[in-house]
PDB file of N, CA, C and O in Angstrom, chain B, residues numbered from 101:
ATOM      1  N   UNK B 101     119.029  25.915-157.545  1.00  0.00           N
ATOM      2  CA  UNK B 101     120.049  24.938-157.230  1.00  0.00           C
ATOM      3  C   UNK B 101     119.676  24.290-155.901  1.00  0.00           C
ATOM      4  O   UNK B 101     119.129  24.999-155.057  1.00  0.00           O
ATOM      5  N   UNK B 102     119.893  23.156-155.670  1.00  0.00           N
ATOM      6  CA  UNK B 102     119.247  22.415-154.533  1.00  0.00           C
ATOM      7  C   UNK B 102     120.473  22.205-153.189  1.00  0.00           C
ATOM      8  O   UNK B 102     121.459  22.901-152.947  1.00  0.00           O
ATOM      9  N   UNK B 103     120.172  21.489-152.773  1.00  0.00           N
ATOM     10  CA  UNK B 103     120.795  21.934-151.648  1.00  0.00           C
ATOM     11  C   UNK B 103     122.063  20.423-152.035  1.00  0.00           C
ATOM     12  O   UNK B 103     123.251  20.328-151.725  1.00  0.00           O
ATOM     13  N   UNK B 104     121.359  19.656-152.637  1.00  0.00           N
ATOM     14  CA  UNK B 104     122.737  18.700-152.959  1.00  0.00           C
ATOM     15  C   UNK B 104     123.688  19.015-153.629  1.00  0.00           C
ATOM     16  O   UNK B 104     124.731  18.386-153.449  1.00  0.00           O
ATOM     17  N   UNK B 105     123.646  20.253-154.777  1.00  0.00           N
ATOM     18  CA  UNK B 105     124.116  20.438-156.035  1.00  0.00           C
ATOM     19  C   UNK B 105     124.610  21.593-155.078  1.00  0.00           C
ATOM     20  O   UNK B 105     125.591  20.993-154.638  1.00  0.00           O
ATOM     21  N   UNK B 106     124.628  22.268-154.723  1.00  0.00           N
ATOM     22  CA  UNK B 106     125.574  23.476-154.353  1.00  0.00           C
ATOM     23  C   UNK B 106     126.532  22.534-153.151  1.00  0.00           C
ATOM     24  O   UNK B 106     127.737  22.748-153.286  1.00  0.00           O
ATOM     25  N   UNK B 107     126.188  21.556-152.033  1.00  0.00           N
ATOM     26  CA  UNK B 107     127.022  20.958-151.541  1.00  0.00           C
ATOM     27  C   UNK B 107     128.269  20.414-152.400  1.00  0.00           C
ATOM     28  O   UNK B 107     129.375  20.660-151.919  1.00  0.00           O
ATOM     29  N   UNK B 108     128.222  19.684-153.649  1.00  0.00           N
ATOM     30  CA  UNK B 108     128.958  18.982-154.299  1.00  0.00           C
ATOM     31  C   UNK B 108     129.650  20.267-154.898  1.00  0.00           C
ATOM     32  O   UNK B 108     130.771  20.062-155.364  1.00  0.00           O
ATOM     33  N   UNK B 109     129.255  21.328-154.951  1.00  0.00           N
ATOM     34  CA  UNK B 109     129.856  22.511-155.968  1.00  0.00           C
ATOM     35  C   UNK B 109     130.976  22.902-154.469  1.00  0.00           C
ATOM     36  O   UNK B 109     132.204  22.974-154.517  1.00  0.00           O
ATOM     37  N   UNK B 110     130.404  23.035-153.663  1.00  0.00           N
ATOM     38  CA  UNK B 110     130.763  23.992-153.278  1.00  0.00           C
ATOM     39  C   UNK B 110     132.104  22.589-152.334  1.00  0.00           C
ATOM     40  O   UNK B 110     133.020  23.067-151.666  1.00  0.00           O
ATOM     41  N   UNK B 111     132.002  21.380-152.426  1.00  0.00           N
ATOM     42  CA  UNK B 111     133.007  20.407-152.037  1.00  0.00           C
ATOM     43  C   UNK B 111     134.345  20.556-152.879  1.00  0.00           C
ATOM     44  O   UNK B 111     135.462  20.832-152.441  1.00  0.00           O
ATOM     45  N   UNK B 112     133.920  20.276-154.366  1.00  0.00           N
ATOM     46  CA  UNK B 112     135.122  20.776-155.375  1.00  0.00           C
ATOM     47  C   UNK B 112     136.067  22.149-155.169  1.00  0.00           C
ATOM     48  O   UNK B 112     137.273  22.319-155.348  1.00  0.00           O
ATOM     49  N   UNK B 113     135.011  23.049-154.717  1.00  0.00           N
ATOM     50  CA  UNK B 113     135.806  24.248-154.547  1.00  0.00           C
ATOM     51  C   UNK B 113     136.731  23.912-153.685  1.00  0.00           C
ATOM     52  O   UNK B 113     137.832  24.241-154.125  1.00  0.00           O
ATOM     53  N   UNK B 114     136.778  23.523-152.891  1.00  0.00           N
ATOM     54  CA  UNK B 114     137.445  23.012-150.991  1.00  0.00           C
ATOM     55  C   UNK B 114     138.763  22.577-151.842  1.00  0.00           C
ATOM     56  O   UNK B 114     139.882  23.089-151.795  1.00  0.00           O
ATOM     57  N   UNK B 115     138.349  21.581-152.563  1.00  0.00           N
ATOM     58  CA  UNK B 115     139.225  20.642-153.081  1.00  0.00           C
ATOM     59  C   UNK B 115     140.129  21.457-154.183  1.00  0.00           C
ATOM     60  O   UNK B 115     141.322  21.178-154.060  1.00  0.00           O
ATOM     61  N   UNK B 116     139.818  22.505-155.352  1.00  0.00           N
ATOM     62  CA  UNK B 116     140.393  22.564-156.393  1.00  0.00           C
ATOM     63  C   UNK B 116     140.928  24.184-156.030  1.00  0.00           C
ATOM     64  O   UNK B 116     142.000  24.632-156.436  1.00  0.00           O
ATOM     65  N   UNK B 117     140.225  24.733-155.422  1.00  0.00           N
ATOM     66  CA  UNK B 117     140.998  26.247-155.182  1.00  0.00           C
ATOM     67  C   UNK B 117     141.267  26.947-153.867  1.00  0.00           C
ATOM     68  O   UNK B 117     140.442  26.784-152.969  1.00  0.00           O
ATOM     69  N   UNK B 118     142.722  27.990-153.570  1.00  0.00           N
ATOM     70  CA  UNK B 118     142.832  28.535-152.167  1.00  0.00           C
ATOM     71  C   UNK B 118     141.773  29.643-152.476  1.00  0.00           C
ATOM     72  O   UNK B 118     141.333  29.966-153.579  1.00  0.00           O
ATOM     73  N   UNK B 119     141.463  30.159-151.223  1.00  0.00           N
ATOM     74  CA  UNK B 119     140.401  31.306-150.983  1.00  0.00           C
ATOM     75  C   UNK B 119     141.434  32.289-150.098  1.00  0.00           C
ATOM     76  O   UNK B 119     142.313  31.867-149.346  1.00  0.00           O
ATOM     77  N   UNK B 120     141.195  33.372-150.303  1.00  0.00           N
ATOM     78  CA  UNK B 120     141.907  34.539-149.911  1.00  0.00           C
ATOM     79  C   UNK B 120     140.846  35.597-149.285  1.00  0.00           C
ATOM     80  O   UNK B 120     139.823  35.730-149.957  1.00  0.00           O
ATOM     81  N   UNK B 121     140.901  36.069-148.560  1.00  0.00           N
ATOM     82  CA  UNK B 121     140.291  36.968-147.925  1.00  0.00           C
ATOM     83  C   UNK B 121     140.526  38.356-147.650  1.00  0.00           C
ATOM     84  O   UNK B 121     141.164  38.544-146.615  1.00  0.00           O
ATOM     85  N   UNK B 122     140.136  39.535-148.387  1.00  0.00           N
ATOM     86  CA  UNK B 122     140.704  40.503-148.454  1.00  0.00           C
ATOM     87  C   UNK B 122     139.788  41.973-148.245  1.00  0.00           C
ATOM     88  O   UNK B 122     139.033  42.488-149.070  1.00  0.00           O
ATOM     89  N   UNK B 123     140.062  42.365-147.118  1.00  0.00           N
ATOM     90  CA  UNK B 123     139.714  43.448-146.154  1.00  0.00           C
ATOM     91  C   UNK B 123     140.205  44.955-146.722  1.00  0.00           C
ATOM     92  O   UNK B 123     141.357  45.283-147.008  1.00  0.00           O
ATOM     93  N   UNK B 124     138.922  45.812-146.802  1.00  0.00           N
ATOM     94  CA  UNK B 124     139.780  47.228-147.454  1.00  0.00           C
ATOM     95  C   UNK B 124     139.026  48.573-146.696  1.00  0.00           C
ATOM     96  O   UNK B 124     137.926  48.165-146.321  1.00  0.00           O
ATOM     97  N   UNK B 125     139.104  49.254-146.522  1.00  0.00           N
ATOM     98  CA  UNK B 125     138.201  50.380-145.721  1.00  0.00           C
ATOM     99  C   UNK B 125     137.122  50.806-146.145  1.00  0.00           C
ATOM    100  O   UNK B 125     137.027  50.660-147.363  1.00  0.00           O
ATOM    101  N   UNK B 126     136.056  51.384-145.561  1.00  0.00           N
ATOM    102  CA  UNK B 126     134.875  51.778-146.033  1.00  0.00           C
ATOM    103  C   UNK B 126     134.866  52.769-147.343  1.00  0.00           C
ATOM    104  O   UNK B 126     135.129  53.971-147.303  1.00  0.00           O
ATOM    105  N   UNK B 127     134.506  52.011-148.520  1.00  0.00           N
ATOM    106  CA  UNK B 127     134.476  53.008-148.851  1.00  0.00           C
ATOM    107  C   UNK B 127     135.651  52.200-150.460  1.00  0.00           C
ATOM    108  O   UNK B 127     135.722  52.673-151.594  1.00  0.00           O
ATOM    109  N   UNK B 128     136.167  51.296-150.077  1.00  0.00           N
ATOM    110  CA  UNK B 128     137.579  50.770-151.028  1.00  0.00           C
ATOM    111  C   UNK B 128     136.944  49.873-151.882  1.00  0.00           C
ATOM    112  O   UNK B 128     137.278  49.574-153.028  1.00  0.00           O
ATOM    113  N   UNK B 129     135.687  49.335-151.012  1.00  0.00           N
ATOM    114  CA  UNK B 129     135.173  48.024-151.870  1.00  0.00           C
ATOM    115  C   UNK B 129     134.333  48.296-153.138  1.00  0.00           C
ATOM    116  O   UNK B 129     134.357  47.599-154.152  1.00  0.00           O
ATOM    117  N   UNK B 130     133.288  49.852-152.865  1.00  0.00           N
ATOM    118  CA  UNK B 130     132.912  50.607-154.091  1.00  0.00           C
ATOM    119  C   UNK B 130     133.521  50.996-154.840  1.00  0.00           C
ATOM    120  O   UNK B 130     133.109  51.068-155.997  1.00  0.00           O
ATOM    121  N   UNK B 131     135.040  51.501-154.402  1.00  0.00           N
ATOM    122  CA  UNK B 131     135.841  52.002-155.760  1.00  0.00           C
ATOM    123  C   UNK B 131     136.180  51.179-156.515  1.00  0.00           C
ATOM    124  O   UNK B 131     136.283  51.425-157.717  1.00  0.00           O
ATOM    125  N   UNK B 132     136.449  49.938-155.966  1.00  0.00           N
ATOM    126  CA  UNK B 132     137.301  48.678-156.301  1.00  0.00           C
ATOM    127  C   UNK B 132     136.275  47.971-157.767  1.00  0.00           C
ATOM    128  O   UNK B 132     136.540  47.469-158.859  1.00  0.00           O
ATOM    129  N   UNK B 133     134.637  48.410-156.740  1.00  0.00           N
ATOM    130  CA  UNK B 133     133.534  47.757-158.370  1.00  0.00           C
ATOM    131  C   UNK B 133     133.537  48.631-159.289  1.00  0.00           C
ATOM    132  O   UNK B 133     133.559  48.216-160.448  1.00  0.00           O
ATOM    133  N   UNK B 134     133.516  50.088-159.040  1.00  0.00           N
ATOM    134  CA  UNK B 134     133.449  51.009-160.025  1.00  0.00           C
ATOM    135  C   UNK B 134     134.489  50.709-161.005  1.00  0.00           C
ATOM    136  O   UNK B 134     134.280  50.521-162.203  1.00  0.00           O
ATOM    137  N   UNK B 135     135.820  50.670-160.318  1.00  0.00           N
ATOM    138  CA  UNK B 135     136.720  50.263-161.567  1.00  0.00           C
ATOM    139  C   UNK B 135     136.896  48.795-162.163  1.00  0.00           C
ATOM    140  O   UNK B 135     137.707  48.563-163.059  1.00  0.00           O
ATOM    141  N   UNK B 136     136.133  47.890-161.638  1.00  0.00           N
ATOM    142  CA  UNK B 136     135.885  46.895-162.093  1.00  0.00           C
ATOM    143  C   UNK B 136     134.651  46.653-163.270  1.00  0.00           C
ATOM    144  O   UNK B 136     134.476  45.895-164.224  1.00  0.00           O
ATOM    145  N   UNK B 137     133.907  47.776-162.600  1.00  0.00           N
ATOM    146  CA  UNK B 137     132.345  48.014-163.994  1.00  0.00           C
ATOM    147  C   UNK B 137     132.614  48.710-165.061  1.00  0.00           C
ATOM    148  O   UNK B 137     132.046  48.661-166.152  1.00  0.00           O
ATOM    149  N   UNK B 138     133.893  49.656-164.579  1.00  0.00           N
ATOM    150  CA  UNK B 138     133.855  50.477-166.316  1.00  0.00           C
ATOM    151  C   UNK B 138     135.173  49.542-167.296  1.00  0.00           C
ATOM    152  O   UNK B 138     135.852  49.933-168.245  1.00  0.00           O
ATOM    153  N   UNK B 139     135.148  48.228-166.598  1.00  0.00           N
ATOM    154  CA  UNK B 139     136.255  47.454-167.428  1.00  0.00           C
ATOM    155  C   UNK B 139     135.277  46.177-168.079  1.00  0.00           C
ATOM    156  O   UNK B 139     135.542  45.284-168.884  1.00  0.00           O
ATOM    157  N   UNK B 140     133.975  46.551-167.301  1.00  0.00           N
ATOM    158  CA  UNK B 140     133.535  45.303-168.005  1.00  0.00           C
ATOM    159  C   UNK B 140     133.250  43.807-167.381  1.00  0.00           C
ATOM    160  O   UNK B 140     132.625  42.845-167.828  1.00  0.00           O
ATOM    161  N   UNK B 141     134.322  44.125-165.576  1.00  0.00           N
ATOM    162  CA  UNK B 141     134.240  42.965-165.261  1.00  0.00           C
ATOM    163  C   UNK B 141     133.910  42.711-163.955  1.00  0.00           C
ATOM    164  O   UNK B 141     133.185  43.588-163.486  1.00  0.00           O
ATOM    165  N   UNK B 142     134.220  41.708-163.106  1.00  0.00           N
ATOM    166  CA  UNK B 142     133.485  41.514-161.726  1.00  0.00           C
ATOM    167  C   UNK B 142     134.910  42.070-160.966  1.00  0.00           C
ATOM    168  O   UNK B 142     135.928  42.542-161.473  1.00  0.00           O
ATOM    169  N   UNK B 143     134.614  41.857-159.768  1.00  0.00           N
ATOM    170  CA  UNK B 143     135.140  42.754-158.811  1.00  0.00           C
ATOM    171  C   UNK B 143     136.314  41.616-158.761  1.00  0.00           C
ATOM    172  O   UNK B 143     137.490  41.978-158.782  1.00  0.00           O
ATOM    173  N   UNK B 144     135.955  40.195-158.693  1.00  0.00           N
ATOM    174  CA  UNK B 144     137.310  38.956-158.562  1.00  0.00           C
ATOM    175  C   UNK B 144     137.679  39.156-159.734  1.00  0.00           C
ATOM    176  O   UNK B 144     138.760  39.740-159.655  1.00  0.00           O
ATOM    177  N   UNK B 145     137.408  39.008-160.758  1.00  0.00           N
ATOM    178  CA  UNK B 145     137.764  39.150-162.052  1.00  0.00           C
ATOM    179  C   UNK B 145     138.882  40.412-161.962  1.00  0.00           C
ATOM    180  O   UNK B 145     140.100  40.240-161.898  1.00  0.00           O
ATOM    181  N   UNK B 146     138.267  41.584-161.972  1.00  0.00           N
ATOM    182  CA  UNK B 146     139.354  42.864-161.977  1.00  0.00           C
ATOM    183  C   UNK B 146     140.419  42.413-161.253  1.00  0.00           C
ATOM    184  O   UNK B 146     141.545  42.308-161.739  1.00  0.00           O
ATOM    185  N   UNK B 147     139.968  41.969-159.422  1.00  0.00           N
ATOM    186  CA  UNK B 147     141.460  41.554-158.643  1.00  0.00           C
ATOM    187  C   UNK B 147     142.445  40.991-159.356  1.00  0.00           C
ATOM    188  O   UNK B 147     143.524  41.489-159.680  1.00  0.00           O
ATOM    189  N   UNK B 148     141.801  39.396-159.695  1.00  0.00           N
ATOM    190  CA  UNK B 148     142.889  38.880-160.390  1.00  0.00           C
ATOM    191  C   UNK B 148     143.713  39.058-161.892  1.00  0.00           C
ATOM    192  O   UNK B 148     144.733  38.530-162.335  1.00  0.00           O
ATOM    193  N   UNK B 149     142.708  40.113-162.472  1.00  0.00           N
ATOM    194  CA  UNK B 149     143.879  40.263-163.392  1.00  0.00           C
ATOM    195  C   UNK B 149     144.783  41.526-163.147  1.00  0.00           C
ATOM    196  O   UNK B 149     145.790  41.617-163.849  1.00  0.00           O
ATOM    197  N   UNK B 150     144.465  42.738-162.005  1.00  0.00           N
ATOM    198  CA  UNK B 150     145.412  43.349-161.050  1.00  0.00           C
ATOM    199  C   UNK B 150     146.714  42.474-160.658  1.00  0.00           C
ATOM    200  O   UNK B 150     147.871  42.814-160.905  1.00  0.00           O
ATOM    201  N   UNK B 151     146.345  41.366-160.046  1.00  0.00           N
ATOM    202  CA  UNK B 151     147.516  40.772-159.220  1.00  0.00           C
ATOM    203  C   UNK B 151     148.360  40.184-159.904  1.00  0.00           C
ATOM    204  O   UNK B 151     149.541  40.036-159.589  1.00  0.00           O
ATOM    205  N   UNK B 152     147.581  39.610-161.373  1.00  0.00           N
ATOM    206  CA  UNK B 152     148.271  38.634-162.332  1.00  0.00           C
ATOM    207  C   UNK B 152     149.323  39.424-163.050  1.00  0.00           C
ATOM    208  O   UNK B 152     150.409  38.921-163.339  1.00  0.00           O
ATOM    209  N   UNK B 153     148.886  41.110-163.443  1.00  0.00           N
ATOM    210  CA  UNK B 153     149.512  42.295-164.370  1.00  0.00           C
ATOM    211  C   UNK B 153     150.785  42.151-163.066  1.00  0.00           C
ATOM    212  O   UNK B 153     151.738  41.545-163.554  1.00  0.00           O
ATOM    213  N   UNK B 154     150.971  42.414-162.041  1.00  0.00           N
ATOM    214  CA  UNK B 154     151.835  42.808-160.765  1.00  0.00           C
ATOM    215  C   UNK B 154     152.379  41.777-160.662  1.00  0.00           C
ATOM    216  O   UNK B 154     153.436  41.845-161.290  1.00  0.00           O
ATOM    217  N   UNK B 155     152.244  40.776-160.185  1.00  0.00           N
ATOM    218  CA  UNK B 155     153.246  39.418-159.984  1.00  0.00           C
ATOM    219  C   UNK B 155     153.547  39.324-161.306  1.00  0.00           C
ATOM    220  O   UNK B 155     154.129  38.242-161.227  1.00  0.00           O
ATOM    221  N   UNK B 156     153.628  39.681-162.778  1.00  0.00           N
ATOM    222  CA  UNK B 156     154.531  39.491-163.964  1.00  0.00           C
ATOM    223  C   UNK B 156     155.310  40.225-164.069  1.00  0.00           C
ATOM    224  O   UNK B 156     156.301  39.956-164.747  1.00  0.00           O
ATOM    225  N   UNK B 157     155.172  41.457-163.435  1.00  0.00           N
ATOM    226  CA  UNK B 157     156.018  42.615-163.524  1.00  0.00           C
ATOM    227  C   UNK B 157     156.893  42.438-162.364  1.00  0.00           C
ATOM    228  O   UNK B 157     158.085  42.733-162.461  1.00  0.00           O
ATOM    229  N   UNK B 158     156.421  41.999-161.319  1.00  0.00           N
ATOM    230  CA  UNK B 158     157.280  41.913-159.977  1.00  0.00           C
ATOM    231  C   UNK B 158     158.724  40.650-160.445  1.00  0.00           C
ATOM    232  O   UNK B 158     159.932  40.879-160.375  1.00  0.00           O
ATOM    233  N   UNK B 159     158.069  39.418-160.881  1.00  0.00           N
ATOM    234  CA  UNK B 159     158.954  38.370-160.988  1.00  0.00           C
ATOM    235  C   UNK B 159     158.919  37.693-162.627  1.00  0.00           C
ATOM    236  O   UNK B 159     159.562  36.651-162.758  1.00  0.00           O
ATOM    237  N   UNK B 160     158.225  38.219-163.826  1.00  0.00           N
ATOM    238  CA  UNK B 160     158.652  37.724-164.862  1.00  0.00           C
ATOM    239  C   UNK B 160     157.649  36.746-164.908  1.00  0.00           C
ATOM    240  O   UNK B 160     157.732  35.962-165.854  1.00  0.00           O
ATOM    241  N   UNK B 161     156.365  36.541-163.821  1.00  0.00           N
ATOM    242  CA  UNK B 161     156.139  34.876-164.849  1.00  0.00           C
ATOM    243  C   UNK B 161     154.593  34.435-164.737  1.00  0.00           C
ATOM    244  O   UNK B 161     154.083  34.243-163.633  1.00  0.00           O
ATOM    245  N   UNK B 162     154.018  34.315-165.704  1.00  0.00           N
ATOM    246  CA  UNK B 162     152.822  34.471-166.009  1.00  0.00           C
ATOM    247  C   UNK B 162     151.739  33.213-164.810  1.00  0.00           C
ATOM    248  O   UNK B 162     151.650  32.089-165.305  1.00  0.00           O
ATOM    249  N   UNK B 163     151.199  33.338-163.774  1.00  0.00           N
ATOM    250  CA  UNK B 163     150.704  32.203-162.903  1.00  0.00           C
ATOM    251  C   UNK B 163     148.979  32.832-163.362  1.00  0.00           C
ATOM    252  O   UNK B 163     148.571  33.939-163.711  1.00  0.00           O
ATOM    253  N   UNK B 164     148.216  31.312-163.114  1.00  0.00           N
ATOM    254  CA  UNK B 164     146.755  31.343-163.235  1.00  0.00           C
ATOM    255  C   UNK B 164     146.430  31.097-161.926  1.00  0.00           C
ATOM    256  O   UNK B 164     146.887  30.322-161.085  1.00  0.00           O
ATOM    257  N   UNK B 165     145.178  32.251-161.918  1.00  0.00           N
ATOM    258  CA  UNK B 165     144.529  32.559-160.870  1.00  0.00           C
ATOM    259  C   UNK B 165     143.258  31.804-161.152  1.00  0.00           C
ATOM    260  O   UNK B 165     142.327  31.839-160.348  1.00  0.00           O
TER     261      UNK B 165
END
């Protein structure tokens, strides 16, 4: 990927999604892939469908991550 094509990728992102930043102790971020690898999926992937299962249960209502 060149250096124009990840600029323009990475402009849309700016533009189309928030970024969250999320800090866990030594040691949280391996557990976090392990249970993300025996599901099959990536480590954002697992988060968000964690947060998506919890905010439906918390308030009833299905939001895309």
């Amino acid at each position: 990927m060149g250096k124009t094509s990840a600029a323009v990728k990475n402009r849309y992102n700016d533009k189309a999604y928030d970024r969250i930043n999320l800090t866990v102790k030594k040691g949280g971020k391996q557990a976090i892939q392990d249970a993300a690898t025996a599901k099959g999926e990536s480590i954002n992937g697992y988060i968000k469908g964690v947060l998506k299962t919890q905010i439906r249960a918390d308030t009833g209502d299905d939001i895309e991550l």
